[in-house]
N, C-alpha and C positions, 0 to 999 in steps of 0.2 A: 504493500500500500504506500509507502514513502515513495515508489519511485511514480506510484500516479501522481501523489501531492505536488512531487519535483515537476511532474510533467506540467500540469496544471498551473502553478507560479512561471514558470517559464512562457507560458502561453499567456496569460496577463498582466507580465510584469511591463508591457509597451504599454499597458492602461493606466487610467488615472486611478486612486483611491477612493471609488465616488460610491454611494448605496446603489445604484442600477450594477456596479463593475461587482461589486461585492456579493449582491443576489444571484447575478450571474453565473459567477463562479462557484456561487455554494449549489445551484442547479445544476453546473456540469458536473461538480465532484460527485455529488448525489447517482446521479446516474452511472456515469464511468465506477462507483461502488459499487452500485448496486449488480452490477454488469460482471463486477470481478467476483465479487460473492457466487452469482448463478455460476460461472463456469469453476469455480473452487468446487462447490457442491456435487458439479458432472462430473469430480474426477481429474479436472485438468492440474498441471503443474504451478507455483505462481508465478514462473516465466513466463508459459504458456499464454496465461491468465492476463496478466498484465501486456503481453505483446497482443493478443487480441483487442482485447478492451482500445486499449491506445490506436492501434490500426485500422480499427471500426472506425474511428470518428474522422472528420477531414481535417484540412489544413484550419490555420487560425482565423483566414481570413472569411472561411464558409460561416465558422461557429458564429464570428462574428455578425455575421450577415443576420444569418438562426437569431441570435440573440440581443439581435439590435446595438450591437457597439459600434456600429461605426462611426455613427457623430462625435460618442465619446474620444473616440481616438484622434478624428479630425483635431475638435477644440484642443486636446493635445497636443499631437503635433506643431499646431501655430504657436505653442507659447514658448517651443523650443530656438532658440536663435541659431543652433548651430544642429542642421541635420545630419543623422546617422547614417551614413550608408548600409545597405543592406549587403548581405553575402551569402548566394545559394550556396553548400558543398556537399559534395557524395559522401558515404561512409570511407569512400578510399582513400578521399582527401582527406579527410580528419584524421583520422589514422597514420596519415603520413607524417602529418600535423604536430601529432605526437612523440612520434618517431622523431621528428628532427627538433621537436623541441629539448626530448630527453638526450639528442647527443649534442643539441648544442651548449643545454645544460652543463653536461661533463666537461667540451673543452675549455666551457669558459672556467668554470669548477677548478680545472685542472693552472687555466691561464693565473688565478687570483692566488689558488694554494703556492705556487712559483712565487710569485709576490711576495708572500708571505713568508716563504723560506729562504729567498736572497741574503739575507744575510746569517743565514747557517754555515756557509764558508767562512765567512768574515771572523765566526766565533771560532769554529773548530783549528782555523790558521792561528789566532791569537793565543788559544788553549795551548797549540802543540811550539808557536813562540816560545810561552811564559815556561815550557818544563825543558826546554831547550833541543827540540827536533825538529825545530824547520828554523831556519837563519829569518832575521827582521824584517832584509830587505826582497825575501822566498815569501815571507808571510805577510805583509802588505800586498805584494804584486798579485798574487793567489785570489787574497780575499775580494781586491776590485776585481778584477777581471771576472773570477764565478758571479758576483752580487750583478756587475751588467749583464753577463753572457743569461742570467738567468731571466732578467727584469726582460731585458728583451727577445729571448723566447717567447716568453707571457705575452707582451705585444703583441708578437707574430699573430702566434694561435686568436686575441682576440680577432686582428684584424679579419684575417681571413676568414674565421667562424662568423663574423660579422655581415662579409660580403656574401657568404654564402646562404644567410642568415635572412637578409633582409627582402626577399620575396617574400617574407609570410609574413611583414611588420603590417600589411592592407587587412589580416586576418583581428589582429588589435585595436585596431581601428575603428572597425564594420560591426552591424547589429549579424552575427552568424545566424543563417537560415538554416535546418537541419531536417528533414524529415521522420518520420514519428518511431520509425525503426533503428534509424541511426543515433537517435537520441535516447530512445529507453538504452541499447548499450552502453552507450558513453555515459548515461548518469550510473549506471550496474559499475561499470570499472571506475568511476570518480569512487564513488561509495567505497569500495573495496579499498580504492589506494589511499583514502584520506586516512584512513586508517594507518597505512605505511608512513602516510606525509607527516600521522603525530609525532610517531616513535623514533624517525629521524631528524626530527626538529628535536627531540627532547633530545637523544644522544649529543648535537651538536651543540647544545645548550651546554649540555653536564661537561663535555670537553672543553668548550671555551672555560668554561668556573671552572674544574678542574686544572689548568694546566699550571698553573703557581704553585700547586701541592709538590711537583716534586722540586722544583725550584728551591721552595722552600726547605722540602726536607734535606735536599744535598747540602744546603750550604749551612743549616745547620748541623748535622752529622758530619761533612769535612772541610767546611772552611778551616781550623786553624788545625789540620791534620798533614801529614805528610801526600795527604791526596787530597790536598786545598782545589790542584785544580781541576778537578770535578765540579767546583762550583760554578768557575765558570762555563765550565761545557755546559751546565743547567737548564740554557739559555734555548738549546736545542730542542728539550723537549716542551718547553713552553711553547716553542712556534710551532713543532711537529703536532701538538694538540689544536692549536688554536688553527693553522690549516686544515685538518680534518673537518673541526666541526663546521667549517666557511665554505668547503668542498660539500657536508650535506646538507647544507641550508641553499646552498645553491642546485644544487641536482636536485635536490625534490622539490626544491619550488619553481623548478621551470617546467616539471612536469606537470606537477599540481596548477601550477599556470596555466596550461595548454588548456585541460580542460575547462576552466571557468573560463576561459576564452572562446570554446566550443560550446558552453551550453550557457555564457550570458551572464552568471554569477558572480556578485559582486561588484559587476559593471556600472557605476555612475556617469551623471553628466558632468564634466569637467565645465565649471563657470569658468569667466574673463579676469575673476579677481586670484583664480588657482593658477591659469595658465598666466599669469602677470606674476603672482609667485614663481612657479618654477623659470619662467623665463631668467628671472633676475637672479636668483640661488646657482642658475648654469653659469650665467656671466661671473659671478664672483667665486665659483669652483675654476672655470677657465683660468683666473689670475691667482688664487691662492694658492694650488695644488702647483703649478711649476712652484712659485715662490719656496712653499716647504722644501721640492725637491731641493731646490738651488741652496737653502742653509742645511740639509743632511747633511749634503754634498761635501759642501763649502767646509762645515762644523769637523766631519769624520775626514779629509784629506787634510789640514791644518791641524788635526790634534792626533789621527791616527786611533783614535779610540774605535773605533767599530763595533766593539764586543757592548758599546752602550748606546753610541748614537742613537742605535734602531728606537730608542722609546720615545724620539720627537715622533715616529708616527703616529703610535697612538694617543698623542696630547692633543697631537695637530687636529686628529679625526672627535675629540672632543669639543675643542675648541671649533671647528667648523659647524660642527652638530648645533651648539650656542649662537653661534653665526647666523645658519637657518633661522632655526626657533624665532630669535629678534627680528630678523626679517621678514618671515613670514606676520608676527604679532604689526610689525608695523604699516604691511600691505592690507590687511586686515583691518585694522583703524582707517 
């Protein structure tokens, strides 16, 4: 029964909130019940059941018709200043949909985890400095060289996931039209996966919190030990946890994305005062995020410290967070 209720809110979420939309809809669910009930009772499966029931009825715009919406939707539509575009697509498209959204997930998943571990060279060259097996001017040269060679791999793979990427960005866009078979699957496997999309949202959770713990533990147990420097190697598995859980925040939510992109969920109208925010947040990321680069940069080739710089990023990534927030509070006013 959930997925006729899904089916149901999806077929009137283009309408307005009015008592005729609302009678409406409590008449079609009543029947499409009543519908699924009878063929429960004959024995059917509730696949079965529900792929009937759903396939019986027409498209939204017949029901419409049946059920007198249409004016409603007109006065609707006029109050919108900015229209939707519509997008018919097969079950084979969606599904492709899917498909490229989950691998474009991964390389980006994979681009950012890069990111996040560039300067794992930088520490592990310092580590093997400080106990004397690699020479200063071996462990400097080492540590820049992997921290770029890696930063712009990441690059790569975005771009080119990017270019390959962007014929579906018309799918993000668009009101997706789907027909009634292709949509009872697709809400069957959203159901199924959101399930998946918790449990790897909570792991990536617990790794992020997590990964101080051993940080912590090693430098307590041998900071002032003959295997002090363990401590600093620390640093390794604090980034190795914290790319993990950024690598499954990003793969399941580009899948988990796809579908709410297929079946319309969560989808708002973006006002003039939203898109005037993020315009303005893009300009001011455009000139901040070099700048930080340029003082890492700048800070860790003038002091040589590597093995610490790395934590201007995540001040920077606070501080710009603050940045937002005021900006958006004062486009807002």
């Amino acid at each position: 029964m959930e997925t006729i209720i899904s089916y149901i809110d999806n077929l009137f979420r283009a309408y307005p909130d009015t008592p005729k939309v609302r009678k409406a809809r409590a008449e079609l669910l009543g029947i499409m019940e009543d519908k699924y009930h009878e063929l429960k009772a004959e024995g059917k499966s509730e696949n079965e059941a529900i792929g009937i029931v759903i396939s019986e009825f027409g498209s939204m715009e017949e029901i419409a018709f049946e059920l007198g919406l249409d004016e409603e939707k007109k006065g609707t539509e006029q109050t919108f200043e900015d229209a939707i575009e519509k997008k018919r697509i097969s079950q084979d498209e969606a599904e492709a949909y899917i498909k490229e959204e989950e691998s474009f997930g991964v390389k980006i998943g994979i681009g950012v985890a890069l990111c996040i571990l560039s300067p794992v060279p930088v520490v592990v060259a310092e580590t093997l400095q400080s106990i004397g097996l690699m020479a200063v001017n071996i462990s400097d040269t080492f540590g820049a060289v992997t921290l770029f060679f890696l930063v712009a791999v990441a690059v790569g793979i975005f771009i080119i996931s990017g270019i390959s990427h962007s014929k579906y960005e018309e799918y993000e866009k668009s009101s997706i039209l789907l027909d009634s078979r292709t949509r009872m699957m697709l809400e069957q496997q959203y159901e199924s996966y959101h399930q998946i999309f918790g449990i790897k949202v909570a792991v990536g959770v617990a790794l992020c919190i997590l990964s101080v713990i051993p940080v912590v533990l090693i430098e307590g147990i041998f900071e002032h030990t003959s295997f002090g420097w363990l401590s600093e190697l620390s640093a390794v598995s604090l980034f190795a946890f914290v790319a993990g859980g950024v690598y499954l925040f990003i793969t399941t939510g580009m899948k988990h994305g796809a579908y709410e992109t297929l079946l319309g969920k969560g989808k708002k109208r973006v006002d003039k005062k939203t898109k005037k925010k993020d315009k303005w947040i893009s300009v001011v990321a455009a000139i901040y995020w070099p700048i930080m680069a340029a003082i890492y940069l700048s800070y860790s080739f003038v002091t040589m410290d590597w093995g610490r710089s790395w934590m201007i990023w995540p001040v920077s990534g606070i501080i710009f967070g603050g940045i937002s927030a005021a900006m958006s509070l004062i486009i807002e006013k």
